[in-house]
DRENGURO-497412 format. One line per 5 residues: number of its first residue (from 0); their letters; for each residue x, y, z of C-alpha. Coordinates in Angstrom, 2 decimals. Layout:
REM DRENGURO-497412
NUM> a> X,Y,Z; ...
***
This chain:
REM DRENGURO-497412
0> xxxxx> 33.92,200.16,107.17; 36.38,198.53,109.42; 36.45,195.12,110.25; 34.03,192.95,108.13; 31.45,189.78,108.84
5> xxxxx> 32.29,186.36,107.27; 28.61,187.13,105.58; 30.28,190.34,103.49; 33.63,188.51,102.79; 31.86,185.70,101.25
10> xxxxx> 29.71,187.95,99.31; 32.84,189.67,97.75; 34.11,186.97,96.77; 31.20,186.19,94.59; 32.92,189.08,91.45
15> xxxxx> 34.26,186.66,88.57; 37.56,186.07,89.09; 39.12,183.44,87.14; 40.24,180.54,89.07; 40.75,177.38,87.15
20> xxxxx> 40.93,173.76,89.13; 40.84,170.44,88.05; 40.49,171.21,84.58; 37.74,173.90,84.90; 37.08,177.35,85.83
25> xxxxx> 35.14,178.10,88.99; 31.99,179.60,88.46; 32.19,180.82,92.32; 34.84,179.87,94.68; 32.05,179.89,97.80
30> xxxxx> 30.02,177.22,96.21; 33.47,174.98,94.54; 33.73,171.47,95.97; 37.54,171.71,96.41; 37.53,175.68,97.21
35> xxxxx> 34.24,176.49,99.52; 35.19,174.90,103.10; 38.63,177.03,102.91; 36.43,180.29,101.90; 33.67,179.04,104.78
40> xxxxx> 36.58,178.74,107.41; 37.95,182.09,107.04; 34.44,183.81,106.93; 34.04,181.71,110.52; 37.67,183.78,111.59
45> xxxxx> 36.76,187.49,110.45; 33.11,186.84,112.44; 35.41,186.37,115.07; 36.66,189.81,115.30; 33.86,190.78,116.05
50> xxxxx> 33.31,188.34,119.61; 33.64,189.82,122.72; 35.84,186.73,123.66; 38.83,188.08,120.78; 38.11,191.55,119.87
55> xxxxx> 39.62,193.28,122.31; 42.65,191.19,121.11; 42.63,191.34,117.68; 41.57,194.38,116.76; 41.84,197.98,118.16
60> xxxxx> 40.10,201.14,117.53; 41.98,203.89,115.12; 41.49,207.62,115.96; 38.36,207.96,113.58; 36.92,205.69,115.64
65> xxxxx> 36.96,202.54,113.00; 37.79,199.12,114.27; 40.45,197.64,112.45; 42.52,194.48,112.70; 45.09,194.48,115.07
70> xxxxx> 47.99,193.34,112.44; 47.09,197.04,111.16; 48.40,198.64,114.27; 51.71,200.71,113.33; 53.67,200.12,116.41
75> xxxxx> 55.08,202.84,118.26; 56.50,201.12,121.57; 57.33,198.02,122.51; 53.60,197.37,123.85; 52.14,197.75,120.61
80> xxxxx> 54.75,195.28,119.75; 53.63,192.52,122.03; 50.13,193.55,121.81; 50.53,192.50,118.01; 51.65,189.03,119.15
85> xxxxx> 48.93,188.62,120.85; 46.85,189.22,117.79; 49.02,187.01,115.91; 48.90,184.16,118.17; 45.27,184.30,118.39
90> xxxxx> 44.69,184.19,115.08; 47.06,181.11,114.54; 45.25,179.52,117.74; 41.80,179.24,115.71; 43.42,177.02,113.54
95> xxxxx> 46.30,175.37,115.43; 48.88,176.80,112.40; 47.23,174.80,110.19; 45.87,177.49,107.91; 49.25,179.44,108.09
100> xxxxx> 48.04,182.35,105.43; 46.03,184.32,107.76; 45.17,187.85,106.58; 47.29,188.64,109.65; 50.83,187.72,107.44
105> xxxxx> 49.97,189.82,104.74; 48.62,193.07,106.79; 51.99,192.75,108.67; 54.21,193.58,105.37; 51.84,196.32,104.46
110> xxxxx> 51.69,197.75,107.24; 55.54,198.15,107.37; 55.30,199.22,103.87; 52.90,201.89,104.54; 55.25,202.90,108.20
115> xxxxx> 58.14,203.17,106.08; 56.71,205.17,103.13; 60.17,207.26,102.75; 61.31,204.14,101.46; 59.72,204.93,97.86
120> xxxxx> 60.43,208.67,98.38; 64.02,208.30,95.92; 62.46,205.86,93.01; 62.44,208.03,89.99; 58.66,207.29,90.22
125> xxxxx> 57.36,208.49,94.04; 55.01,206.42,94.30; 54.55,206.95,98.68; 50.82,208.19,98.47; 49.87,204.98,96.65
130> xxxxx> 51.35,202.47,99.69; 49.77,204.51,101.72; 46.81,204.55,99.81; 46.51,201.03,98.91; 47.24,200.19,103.43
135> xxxxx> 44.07,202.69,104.40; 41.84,200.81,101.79; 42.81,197.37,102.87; 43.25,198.24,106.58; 39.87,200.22,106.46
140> xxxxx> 38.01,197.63,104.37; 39.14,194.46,105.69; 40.43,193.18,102.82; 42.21,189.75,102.59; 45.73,189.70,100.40
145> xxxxx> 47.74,186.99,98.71; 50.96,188.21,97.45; 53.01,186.12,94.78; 56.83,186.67,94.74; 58.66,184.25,92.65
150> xxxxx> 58.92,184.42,88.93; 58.94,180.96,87.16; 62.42,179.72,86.39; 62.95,179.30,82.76; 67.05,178.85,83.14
155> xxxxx> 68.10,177.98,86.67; 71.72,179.54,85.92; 70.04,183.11,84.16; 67.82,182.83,87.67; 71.13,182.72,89.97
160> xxxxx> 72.64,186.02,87.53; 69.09,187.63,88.27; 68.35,187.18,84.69; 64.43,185.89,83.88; 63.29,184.39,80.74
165> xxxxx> 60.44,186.68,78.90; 58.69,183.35,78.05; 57.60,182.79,81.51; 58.27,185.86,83.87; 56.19,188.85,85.04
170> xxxxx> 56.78,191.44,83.26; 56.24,195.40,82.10; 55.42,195.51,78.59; 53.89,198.59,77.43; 53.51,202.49,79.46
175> xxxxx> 49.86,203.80,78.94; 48.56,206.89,80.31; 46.42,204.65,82.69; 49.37,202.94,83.81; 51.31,199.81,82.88
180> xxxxx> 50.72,196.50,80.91; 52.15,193.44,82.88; 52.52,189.88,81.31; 54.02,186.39,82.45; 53.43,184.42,85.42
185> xxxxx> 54.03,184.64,89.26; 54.71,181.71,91.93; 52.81,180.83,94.48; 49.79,182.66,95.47; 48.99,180.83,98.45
190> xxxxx> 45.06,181.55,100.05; 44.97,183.59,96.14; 41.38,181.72,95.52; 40.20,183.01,98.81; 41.54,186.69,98.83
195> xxxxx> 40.49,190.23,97.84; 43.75,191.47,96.63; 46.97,190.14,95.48; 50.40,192.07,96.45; 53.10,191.16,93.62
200> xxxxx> 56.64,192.20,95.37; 60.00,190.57,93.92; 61.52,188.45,96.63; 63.92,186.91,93.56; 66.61,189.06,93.58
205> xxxxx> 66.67,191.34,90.32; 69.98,192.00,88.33; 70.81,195.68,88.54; 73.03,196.00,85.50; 72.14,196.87,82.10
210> xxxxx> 68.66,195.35,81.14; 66.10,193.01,83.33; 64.46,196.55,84.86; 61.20,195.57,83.44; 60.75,192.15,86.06
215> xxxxx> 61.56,194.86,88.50; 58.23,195.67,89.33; 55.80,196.06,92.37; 52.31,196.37,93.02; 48.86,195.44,94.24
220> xxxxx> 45.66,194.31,92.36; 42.07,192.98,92.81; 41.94,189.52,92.37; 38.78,189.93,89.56; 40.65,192.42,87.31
225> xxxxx> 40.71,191.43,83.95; 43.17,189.34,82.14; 44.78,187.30,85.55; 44.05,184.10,85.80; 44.45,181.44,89.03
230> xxxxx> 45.87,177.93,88.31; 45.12,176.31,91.31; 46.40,172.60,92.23; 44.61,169.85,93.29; 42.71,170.61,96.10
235> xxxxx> 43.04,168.14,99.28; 39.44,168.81,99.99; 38.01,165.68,98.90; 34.00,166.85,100.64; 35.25,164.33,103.76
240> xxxxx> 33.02,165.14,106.64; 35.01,166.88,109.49; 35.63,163.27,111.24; 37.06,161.50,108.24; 38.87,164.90,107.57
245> xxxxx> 39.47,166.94,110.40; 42.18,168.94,109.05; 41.72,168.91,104.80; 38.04,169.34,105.64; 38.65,172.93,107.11
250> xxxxx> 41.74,174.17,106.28; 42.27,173.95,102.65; 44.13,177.33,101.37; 44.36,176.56,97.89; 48.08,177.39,96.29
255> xxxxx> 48.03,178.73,92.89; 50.13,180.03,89.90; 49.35,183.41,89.01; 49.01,184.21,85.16; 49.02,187.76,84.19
260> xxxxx> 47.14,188.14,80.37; 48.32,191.77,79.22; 46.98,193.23,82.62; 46.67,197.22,83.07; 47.98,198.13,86.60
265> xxxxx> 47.13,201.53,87.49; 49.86,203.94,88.42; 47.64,204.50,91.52; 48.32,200.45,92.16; 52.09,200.87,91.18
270> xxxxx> 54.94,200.83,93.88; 57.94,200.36,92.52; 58.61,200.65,88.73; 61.82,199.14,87.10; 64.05,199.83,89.76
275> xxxxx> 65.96,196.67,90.72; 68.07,198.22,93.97; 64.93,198.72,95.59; 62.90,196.00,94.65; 65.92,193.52,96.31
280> xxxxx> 65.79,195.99,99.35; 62.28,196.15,99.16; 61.27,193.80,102.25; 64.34,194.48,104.32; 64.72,198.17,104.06
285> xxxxx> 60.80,198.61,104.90; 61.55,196.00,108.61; 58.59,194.02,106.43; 60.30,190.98,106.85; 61.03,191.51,110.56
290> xxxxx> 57.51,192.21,111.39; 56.33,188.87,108.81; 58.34,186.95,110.66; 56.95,187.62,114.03; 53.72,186.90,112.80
295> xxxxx> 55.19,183.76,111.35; 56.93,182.78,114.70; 53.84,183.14,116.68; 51.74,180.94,113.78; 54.45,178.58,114.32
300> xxxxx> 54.41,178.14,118.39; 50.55,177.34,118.25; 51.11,174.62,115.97; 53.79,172.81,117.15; 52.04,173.27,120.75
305> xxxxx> 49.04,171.63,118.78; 51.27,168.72,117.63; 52.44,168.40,121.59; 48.55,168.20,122.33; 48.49,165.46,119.46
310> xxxxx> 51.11,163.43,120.59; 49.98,163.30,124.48; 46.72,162.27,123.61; 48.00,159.73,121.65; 50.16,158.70,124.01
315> xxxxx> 47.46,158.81,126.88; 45.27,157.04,125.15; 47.20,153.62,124.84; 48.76,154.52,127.91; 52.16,154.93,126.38
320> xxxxx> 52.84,157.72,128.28; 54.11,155.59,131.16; 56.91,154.61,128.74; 60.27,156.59,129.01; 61.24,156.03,125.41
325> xxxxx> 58.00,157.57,124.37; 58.75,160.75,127.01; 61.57,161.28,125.47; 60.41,161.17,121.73; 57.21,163.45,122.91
330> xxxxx> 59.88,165.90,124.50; 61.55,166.44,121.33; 58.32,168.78,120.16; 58.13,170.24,123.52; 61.55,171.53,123.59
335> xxxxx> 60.86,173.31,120.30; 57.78,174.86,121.37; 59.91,176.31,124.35; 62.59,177.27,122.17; 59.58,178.86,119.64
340> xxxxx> 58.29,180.53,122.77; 61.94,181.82,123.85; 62.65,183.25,120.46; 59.38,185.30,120.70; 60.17,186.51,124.27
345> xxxxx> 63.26,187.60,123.52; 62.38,189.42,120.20; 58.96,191.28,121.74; 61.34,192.31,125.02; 63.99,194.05,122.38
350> xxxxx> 61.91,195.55,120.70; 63.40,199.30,119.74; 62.67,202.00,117.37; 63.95,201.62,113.52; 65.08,204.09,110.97
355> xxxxx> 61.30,205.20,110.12; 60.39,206.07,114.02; 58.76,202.77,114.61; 59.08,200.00,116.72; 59.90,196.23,115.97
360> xxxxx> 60.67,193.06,117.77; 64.70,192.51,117.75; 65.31,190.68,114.32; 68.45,187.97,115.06; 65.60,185.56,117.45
365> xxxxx> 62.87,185.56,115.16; 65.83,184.85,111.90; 67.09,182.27,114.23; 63.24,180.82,114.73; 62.67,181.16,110.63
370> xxxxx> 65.66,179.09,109.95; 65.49,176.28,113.01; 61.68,175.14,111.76; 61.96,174.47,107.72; 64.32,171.84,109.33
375> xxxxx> 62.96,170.58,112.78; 59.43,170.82,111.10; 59.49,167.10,109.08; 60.84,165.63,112.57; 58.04,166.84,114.54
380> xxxxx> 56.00,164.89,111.81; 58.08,161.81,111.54; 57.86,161.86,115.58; 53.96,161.69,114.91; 54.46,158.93,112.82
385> xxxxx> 56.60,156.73,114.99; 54.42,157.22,117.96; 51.25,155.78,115.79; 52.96,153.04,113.73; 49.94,151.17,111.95
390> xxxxx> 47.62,152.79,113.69; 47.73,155.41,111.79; 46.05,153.18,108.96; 43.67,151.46,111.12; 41.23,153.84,110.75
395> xxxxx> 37.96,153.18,109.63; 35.24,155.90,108.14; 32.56,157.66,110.25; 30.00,155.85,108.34; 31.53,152.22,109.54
400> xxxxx> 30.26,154.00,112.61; 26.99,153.20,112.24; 26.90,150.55,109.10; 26.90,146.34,109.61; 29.87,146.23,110.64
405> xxxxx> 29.24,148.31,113.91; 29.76,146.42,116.50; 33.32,145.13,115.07; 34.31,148.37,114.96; 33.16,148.88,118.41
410> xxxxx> 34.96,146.19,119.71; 38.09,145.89,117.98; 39.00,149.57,117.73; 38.97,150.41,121.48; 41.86,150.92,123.33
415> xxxxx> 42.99,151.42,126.98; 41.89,155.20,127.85; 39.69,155.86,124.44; 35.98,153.93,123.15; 36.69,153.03,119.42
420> xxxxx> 34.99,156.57,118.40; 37.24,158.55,119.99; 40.24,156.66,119.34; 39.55,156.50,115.48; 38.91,160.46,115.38
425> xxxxx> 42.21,160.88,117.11; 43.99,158.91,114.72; 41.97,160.07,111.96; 43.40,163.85,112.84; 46.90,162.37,113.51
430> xxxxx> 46.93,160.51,109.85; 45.42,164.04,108.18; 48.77,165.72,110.11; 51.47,163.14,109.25; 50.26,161.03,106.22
435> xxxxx> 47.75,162.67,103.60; 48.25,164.81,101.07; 47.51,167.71,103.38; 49.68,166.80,105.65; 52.39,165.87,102.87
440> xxxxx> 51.98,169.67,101.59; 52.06,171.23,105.14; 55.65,169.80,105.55; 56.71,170.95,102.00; 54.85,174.62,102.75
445> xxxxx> 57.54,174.49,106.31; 60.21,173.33,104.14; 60.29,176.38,101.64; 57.91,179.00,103.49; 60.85,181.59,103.46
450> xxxxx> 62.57,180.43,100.38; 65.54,178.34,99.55; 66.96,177.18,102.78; 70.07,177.24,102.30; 69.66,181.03,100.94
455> xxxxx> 67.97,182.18,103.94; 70.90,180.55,106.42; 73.26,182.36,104.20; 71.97,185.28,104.59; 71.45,184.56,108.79
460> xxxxx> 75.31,183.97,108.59; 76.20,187.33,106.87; 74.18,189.04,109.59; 75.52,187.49,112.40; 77.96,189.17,114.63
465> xxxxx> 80.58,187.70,113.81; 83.73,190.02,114.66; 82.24,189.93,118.29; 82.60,186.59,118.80; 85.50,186.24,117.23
470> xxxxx> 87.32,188.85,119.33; 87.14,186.78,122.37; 88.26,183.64,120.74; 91.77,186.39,120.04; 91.54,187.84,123.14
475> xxxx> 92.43,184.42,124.82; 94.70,183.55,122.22; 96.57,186.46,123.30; 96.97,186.29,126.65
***
């Protein structure tokens, strides 16, 4: 089929799952009050792919003559490299990073799972045809993936020894001839509402001792098969129109717990079976995180140059821009959309073949980019926040607009460069960045979109090159 419409991913959608919100199961997810803007949004992005203006950019023609999504492309030089930034960029343009699970992020891991298929060859299971498998139907149908990665934690110490508690975690229970029964619950199926499939991948590391093998488990399922269960949170689309809302109103991607009733996966959806080594290897011996994390990279440089946009407007518009303190604070988010943009360059321009005959971008400035943003992230928001002080509150509806108190807010809510409209939509869009909920849970996604912090800058440290630096700090000691 290749790339779909926004008309036939809506109407898949529309097969039963089971997504509970506010206390309620959702009949259909298209039609939900809290759930059918998000769904609407990313129908609007896959029509998209097929506009002259982006095609050409994020998509590409395979040799059977199907048109599939660029973050498909396997990459086999470093063109194919950039030309999958391009995609990626794109895609994160249309919504300024603020929908950050774009079907892009999850058709970059499975592609690398798919390039690296030798990767499964040794499991005492090979399960290589069904990657492979499972990355021509999504690639060739379009489909849209969650993925859910984190088991619940029961005991935080039997967590750190790679020990889960049976009372909460995903499981295998029971070996049929069909395949095998899962149980327990998964963490955090971001955009899992919204999607066709859900990948479940253990990014919790698994102990490899005696016992535990059965969390050590990986595979793919439709999001309607029987027995699993979405429990979403509250959803921060109130049904605001798009001026009292701009961001909440459009880009709701609805985060939800995964719960796993007795489920059958088929061994044709199975990947890796009670094998812990690989499962903790899983993303890093495929290059899947190195190619996620240029996709996340290039998500993150359109939003923070969207937040640059934000604060120059806002700036401009009181005239504050004339005022070097306010240069200054503004030039705080433009240095890290340089830096963002620097860390790209450099990992697209060393890009080089791995072990599996591919290409990808050099890993060390896109770890370096993944571990700089959960951090710089809340101060590009608190930066929004001291540039619009109480204005941020004075912001009256769109219906005050037009009510009996019109002409106040005409008058009183104009400002040097802006008419009172204007002004009050900007401000509107800066509160929905910096002060709602939405904005509140965009900060906390940045915070923890890789994991634990202070895991993943461990784990830059013990990559780091360290001996080479520290042979020159010897050398001049010795001489």
């Amino acid at each position: 089929m290749g790339v779909r419409t926004g008309k036939q991913y809506i109407d898949g959608l529309r097969d039963g799952r089971e997504v509970w919100l506010r206390g309620e199961r959702a009949k259909d997810v298209t039609q939900h009050l809290g759930l059918s803007r998000g769904a609407q949004t990313l129908a609007g992005f896959l029509d998209r792919q097929h506009d002259e203006k982006y095609r050409d950019i994020v998509t590409y023609v395979e040799s059977g003559g199907e048109r599939c999504a660029t973050s498909f492309l396997i990459p086999k030089s470093k063109e194919d490299i950039k030309r999958r930034g391009r995609a990626f960029t794109e895609w994160a343009k249309w919504s300024n990073g603020m929908f950050g699970r774009t079907p892009d992020y999850k058709n970059a891991s499975v592609m690398a799972f798919a390039a690296a298929r030798g990767y499964l060859d040794d499991s005492a299971r090979p399960f290589t045809q069904n990657i492979v498998n499972f990355y021509n139907d999504v690639r060739r149908g379009d489909k849209v993936l969650t993925h859910s990665l984190v088991n619940p934690n029961f005991s935080f110490d039997a967590a750190q020894r790679g020990e889960f508690s049976p009372e909460v975690a995903l499981q295998a229970v029971k070996e049929t001839d069909a395949g095998v029964i899962v149980r327990g619950a998964r963490l955090l199926a971001t955009l899992g509402p919204h999607a066709d499939e859900i990948e479940v991948f253990p990014a919790s590391i698994v102990r490899t001792g005696d016992g535990g093998h059965e969390f050590a488990i990986a595979f793919a399922l439709p999001v309607a098969t029987r027995g699993l269960r979405l429990i979403c949170r509250d959803s921060f689309d109130e049904g605001k129109s798009h001026f009292d809302a701009p961001l909440s109103s459009r880009f709701e991607e609805m985060d939800a717990v995964v719960i796993f009733d007795d489920v059958l996966v088929p061994w044709e959806r199975m990947f890796i079976y009670r094998d812990p080594v690989r499962c903790n290897q899983a993303f890093v011996g495929t290059n899947a995180l190195v190619h996620m994390m240029h996709q996340v990279a290039c998500g993150k440089l359109a939003k923070t140059e969207f937040l640059v946009g934000l604060m120059c407007a806002m700036a401009r518009a009181t005239g504050k821009d004339k005022d070097p303190a306010v240069k200054v604070l503004i030039a705080e988010a433009m240095w890290t959309a340089e830096s963002i943009r620097a860390f790209i360059f450099s990992a697209e321009e060393q890009a080089h073949e791995d072990q599996w005959g591919n290409f990808i971008p050099l890993r060390r400035p896109l770890d370096a980019q993944r571990n700089m943003y959960p951090r710089i992230y809340p101060r590009l928001i608190e930066l929004v926040q001291i540039l619009g002080s109480s204005s941020l509150m004075a912001t009256p509806c769109e219906v005050d607009f037009t009510g009996a108190i019109s002409d106040d807010i005409a008058q009183y809510f104009q400002v040097e460069n802006l008419k009172s409209r204007d002004r009050v939509a900007l401000y509107r869009l800066a509160q929905d960045v910096a002060v709602s909920g939405f904005g509140a849970r965009q900060t906390l996604y940045e915070r923890f979109f890789f994991g634990p912090p202070q895991v993943v800058t461990a784990a830059f440290y013990d990559l780091y090159d360290k001996d080479g630096a520290m042979a020159r700090v010897e050398e001049l000691l010795k001489s």
